[in-house]
C-alpha positions, 0 to 999 in steps of 0.5 A: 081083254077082261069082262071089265075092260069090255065093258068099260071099253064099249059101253061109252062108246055105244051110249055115245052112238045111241046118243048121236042116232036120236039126236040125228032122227030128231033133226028131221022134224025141220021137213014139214009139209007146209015150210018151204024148202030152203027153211026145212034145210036150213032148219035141219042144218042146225039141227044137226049141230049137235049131232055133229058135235057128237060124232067129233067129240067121239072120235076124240075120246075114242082115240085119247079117252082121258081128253074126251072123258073130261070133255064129255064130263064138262059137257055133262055138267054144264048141261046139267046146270042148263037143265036145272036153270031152265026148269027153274025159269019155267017154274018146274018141279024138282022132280020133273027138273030131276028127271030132265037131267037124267035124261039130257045131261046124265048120260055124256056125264057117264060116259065121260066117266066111263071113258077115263074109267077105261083109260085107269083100267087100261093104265093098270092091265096094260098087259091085257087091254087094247 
């Protein structure tokens, strides 16, 4: 495989998995001292979700990248429009809404990208791809 089709193979991937790590880690703030058990289980259960979510919608764009690529770009952008609404509400600057989206809603946008970027470069050096 060429340097570009390393690149654009593993690069979703691994942003999706670095994803899927934070938003795991993040989950087990729900285990506080001073909350009973069952509401940090419950709590740490629907935490989850999103990670959850994650990792099924991985394993979909690591197997047919274009599907997974768009979903992950819609997923993207309706974040995105989320973000902006959000921020909007609180009465935020568009700086500090900017750098929100960056952070939540632009990295699955990328990686959709990517993804269906990999399967057009897959689709052109059909000899030379996985």
């Amino acid at each position: 495989m060429t340097r570009t089709g390393d690149i654009l193979f593993w690069t979703p991937r691994l942003m999706c998995i670095v994803a899927i790590v934070v938003l795991a880690m993040l989950s087990f703030d729900a285990f506080k001292p001073e909350v009973a058990s069952w509401h940090e289980v419950r709590t740490f259960v629907l935490q989850m979700i999103p990670s959850v979510t994650l990792i099924l919608l991985l394993v979909i764009a690591w197997r047919k990248e274009l599907t997974g690529g768009l979903i992950f770009i819609i997923i993207g952008l309706g974040l995105s429009v989320i973000v902006f609404y959000y921020h909007h509400q609180l009465g935020h600057s568009f700086l500090r809404s900017l750098i929100s989206f960056f952070l939540i809603a632009f990295p699955p946008t990328l990686a959709g990208f990517l993804f269906v970027g990999h399967y057009f470069y897959k689709k052109k050096h059909k000899h030379t791809v996985h």
